[in-house]
N, CA and C atoms as an extended XYZ file, in Angstrom:
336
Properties=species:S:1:pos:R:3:atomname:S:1:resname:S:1:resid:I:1 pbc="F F F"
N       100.242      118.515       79.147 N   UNK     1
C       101.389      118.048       79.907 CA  UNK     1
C       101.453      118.816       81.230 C   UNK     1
N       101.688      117.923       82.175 N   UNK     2
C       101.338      118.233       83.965 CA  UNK     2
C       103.071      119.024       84.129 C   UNK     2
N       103.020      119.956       85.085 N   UNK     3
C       104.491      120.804       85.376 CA  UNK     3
C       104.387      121.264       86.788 C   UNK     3
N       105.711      121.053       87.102 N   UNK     4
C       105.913      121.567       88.615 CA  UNK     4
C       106.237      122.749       88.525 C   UNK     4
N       105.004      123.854       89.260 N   UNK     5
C       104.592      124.927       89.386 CA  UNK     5
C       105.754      125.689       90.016 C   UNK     5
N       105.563      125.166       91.301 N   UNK     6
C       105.768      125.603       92.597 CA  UNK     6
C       106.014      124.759       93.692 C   UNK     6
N       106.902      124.604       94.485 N   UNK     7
C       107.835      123.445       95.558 CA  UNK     7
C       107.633      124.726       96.839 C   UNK     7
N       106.648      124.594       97.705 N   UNK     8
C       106.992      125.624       99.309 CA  UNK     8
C       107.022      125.148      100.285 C   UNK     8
N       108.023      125.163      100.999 N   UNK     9
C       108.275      124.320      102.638 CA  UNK     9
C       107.229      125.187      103.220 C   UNK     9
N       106.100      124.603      103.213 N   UNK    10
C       105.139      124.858      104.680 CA  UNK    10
C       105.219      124.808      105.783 C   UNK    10
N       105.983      124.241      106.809 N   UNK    11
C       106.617      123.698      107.613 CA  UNK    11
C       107.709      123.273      107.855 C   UNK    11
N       108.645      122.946      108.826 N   UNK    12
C       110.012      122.303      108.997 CA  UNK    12
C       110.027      121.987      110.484 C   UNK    12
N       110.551      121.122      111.135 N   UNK    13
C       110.534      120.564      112.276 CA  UNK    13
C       111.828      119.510      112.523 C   UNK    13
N       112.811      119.991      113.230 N   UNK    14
C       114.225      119.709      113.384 CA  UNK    14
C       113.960      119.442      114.844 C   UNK    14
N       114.616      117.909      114.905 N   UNK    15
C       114.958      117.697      116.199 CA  UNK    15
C       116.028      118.150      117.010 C   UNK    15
N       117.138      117.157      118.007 N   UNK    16
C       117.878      117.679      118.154 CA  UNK    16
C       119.399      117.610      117.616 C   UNK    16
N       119.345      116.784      116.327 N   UNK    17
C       120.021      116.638      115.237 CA  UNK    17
C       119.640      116.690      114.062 C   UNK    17
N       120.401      116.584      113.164 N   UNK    18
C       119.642      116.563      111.540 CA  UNK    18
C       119.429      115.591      110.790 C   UNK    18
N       119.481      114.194      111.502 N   UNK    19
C       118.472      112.995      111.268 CA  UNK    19
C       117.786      112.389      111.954 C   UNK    19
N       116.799      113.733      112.365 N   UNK    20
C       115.628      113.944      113.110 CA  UNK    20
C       114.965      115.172      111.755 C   UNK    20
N       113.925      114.496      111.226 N   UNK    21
C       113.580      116.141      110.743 CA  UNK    21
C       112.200      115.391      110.430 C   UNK    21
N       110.938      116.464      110.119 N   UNK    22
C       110.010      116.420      108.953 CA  UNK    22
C       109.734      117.762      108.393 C   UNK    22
N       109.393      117.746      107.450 N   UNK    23
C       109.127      118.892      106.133 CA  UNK    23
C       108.031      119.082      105.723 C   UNK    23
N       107.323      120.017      105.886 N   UNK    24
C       105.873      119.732      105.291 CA  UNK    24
C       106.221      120.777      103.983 C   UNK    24
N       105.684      120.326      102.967 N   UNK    25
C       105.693      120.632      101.063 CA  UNK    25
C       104.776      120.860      101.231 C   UNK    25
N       104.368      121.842      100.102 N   UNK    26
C       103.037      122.329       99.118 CA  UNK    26
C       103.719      122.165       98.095 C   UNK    26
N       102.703      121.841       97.371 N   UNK    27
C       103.601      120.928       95.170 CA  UNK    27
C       102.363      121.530       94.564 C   UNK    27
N       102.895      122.768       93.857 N   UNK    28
C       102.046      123.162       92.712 CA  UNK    28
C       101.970      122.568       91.506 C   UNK    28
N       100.785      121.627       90.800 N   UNK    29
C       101.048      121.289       89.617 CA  UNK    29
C        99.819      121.557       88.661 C   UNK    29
N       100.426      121.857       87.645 N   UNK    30
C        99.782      122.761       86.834 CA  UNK    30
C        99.758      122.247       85.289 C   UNK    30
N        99.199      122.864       84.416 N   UNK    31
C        99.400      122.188       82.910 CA  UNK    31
C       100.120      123.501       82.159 C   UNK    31
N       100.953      122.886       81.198 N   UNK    32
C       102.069      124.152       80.945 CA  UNK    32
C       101.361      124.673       79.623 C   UNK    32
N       101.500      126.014       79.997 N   UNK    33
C       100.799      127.199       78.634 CA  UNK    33
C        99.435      127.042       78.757 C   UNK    33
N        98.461      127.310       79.960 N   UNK    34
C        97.181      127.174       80.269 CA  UNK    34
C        97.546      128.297       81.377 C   UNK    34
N        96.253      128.789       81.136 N   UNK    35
C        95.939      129.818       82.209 CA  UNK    35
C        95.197      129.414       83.405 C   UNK    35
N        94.666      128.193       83.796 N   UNK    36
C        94.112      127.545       84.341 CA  UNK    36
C        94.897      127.526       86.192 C   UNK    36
N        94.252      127.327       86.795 N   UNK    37
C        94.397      127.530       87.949 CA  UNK    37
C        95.299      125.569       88.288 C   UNK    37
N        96.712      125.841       89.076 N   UNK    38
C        97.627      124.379       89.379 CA  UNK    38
C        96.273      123.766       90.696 C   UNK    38
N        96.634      122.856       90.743 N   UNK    39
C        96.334      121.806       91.494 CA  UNK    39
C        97.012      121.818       93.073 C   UNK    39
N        96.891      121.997       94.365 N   UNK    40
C        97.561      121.390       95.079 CA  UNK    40
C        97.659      120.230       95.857 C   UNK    40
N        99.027      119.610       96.046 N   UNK    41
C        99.265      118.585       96.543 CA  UNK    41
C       100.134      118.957       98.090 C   UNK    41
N       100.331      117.956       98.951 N   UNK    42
C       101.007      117.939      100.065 CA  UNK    42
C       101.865      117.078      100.382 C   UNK    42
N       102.971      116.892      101.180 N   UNK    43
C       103.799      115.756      101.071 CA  UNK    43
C       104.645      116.456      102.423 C   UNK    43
N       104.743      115.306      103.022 N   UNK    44
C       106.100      115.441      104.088 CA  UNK    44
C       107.178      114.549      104.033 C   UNK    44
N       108.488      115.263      103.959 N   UNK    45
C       109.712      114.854      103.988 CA  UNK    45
C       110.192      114.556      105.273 C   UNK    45
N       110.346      113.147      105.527 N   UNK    46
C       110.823      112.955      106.605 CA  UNK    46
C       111.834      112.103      106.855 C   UNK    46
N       112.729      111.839      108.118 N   UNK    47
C       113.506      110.828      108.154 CA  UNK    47
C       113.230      109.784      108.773 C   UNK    47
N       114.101      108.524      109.135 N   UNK    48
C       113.480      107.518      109.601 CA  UNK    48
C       113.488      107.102      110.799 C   UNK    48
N       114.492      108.428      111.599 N   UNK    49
C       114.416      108.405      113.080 CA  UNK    49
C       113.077      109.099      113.553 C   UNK    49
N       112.524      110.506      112.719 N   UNK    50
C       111.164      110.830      113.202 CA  UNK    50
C       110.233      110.365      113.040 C   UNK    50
N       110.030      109.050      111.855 N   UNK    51
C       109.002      108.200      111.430 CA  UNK    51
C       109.169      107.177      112.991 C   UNK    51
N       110.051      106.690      112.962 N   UNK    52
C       109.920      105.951      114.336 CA  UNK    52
C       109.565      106.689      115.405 C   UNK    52
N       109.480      107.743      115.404 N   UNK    53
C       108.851      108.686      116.912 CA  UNK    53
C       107.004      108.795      116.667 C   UNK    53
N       107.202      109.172      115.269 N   UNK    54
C       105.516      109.238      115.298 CA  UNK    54
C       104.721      107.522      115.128 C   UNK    54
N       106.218      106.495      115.149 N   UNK    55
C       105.461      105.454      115.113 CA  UNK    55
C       105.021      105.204      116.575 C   UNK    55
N       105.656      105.837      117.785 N   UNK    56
C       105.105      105.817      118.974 CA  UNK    56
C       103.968      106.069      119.392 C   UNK    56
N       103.649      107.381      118.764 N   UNK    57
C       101.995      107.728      118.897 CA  UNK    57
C       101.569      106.926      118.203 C   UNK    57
N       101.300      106.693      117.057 N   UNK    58
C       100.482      106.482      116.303 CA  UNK    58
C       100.510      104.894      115.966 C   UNK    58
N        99.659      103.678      115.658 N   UNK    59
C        99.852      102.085      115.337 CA  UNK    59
C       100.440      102.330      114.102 C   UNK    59
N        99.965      102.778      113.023 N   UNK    60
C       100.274      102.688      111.625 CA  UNK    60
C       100.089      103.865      110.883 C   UNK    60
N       101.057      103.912      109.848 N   UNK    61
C       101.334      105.600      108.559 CA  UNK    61
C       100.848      104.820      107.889 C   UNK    61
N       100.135      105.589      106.924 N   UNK    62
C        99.526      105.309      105.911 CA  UNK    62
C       100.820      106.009      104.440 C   UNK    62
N       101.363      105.125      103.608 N   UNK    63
C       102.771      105.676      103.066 CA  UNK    63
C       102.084      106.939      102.075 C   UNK    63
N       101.051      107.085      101.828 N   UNK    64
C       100.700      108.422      100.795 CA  UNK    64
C       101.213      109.910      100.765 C   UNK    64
N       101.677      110.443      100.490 N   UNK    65
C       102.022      111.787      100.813 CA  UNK    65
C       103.382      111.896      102.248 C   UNK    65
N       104.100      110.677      101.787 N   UNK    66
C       105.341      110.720      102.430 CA  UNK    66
C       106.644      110.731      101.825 C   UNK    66
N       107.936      110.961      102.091 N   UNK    67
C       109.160      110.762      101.176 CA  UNK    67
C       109.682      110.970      102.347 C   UNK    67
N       110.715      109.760      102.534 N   UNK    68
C       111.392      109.094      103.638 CA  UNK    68
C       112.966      109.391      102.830 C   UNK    68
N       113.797      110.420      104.030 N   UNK    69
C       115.286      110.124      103.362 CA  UNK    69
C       115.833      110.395      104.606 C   UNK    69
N       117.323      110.263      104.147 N   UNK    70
C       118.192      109.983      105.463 CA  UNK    70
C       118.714      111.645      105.715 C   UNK    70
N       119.308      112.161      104.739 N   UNK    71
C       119.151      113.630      104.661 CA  UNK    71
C       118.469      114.438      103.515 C   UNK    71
N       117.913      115.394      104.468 N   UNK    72
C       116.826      116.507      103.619 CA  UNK    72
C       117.821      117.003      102.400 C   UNK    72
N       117.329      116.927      101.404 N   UNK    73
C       117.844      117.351      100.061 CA  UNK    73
C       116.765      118.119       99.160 C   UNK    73
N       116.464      119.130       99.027 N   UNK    74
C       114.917      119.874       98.339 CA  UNK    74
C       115.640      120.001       96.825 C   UNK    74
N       116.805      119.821       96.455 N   UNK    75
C       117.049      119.223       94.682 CA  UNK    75
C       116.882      117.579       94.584 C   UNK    75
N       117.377      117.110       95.596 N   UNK    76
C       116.420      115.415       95.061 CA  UNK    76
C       115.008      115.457       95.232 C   UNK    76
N       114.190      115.777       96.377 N   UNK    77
C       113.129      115.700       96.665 CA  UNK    77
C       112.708      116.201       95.130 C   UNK    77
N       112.905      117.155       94.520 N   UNK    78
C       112.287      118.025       93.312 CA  UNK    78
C       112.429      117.141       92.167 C   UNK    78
N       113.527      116.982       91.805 N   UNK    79
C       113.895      115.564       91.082 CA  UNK    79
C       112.729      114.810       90.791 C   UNK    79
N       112.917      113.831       91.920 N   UNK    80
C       111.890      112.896       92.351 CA  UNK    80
C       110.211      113.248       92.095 C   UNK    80
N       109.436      114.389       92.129 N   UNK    81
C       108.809      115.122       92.160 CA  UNK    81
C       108.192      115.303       90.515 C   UNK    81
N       109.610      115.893       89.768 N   UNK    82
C       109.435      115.989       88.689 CA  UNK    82
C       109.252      114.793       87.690 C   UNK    82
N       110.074      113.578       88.323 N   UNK    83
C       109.954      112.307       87.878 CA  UNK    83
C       108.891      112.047       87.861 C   UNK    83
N       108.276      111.945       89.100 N   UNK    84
C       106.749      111.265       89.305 CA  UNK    84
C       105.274      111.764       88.454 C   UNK    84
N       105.763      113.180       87.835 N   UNK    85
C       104.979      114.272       87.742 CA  UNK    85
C       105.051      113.464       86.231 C   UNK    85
N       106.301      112.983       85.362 N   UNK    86
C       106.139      112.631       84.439 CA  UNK    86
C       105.799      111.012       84.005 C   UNK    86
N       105.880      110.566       84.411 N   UNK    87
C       105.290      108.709       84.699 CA  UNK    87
C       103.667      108.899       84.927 C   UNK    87
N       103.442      109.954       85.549 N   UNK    88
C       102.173      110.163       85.666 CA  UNK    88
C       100.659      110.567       84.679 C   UNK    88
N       101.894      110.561       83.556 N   UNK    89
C       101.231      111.397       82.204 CA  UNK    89
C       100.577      110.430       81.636 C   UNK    89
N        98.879      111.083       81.233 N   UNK    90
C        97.837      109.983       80.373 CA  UNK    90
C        96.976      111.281       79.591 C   UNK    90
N        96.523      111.146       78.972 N   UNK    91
C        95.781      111.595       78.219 CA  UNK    91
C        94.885      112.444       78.614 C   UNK    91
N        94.030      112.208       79.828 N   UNK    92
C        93.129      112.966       80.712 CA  UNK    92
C        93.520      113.540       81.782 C   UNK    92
N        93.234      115.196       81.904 N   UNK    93
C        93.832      115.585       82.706 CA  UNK    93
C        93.593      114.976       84.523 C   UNK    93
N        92.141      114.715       84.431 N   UNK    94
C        91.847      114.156       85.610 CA  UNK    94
C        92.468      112.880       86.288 C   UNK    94
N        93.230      112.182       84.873 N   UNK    95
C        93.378      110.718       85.444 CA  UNK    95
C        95.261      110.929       85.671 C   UNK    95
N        95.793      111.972       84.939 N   UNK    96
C        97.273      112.801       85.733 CA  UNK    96
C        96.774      112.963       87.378 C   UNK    96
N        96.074      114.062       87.417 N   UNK    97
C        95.482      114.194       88.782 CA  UNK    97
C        95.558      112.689       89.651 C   UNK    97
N        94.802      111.869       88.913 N   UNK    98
C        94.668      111.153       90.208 CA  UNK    98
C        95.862      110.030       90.594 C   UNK    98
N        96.314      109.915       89.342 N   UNK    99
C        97.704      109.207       89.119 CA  UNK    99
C        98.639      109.614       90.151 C   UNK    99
N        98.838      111.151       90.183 N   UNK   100
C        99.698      111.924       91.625 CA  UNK   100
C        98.741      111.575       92.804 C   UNK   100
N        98.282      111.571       92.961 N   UNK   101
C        97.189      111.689       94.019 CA  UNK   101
C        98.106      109.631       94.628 C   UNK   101
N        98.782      109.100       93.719 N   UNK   102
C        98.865      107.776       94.560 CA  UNK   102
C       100.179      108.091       95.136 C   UNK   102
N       100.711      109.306       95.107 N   UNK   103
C       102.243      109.724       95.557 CA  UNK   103
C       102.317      111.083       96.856 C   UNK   103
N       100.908      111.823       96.360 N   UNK   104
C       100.947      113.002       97.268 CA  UNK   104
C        99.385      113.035       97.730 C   UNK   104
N        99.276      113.790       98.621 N   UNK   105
C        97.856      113.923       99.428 CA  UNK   105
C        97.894      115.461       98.528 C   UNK   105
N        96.531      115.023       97.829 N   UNK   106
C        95.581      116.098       97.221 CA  UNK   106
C        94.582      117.101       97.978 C   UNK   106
N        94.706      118.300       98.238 N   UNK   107
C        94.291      118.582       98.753 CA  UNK   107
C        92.445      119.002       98.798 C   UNK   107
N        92.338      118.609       97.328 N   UNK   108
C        90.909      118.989       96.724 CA  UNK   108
C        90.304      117.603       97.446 C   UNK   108
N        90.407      116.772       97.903 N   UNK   109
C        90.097      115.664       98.330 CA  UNK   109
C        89.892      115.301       99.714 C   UNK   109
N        90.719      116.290      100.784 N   UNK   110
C        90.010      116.271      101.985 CA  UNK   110
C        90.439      114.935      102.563 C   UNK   110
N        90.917      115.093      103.583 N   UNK   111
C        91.602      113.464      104.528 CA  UNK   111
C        90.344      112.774      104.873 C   UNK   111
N        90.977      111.892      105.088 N   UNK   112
C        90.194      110.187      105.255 CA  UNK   112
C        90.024      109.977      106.875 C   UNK   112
């Protein structure tokens, strides 16, 4: 069974209000009562006024390793987190892994 390790704001980036923001996460997940080394994942919390700014630069987000809210909340975000962490549960640890992997950018995996 897959467990949330560890939740660390890597980043934070506040505009010039507070629905302007993005968050960059590190998500430790790990298997509980194993000595085994967690997994990391990445994820940015953002809102939907800074998603429209980086929609300026950029043509298109790719939605993987995003969580879109109106205000930053790091007990829902965790929530949510922990939810996903459990829907995600199969039998093989690899196929947990990759199951998250359709919610957060894995970092053992290297961008596209």
């Amino acid at each position: 069974m897959l467990k949330l390790m560890a939740l660390t704001v890597d980043h934070e980036d506040w505009g010039s209000d507070e629905s302007d923001f993005i968050v960059h996460l590190h998500i430790d997940i790990g298997e509980i009562a194993t000595g085994f080394p967690t997994d990391l994942f990445t994820v940015d919390v953002v809102s939907p006024k800074r998603l429209s700014k980086i929609l300026l630069v950029d043509d298109m987000i790719i939605g993987t390793g995003y969580f879109i809210m109106d205000d930053f909340n790091i007990n829902i975000v965790r929530e949510k987190i922990e939810r996903l962490i459990k829907i995600s549960h199969d039998n093989s640890y690899e196929k947990m892994i990759c199951n998250l992997s359709k919610y957060f950018r894995n970092t053992n995996e290297g961008d596209i």
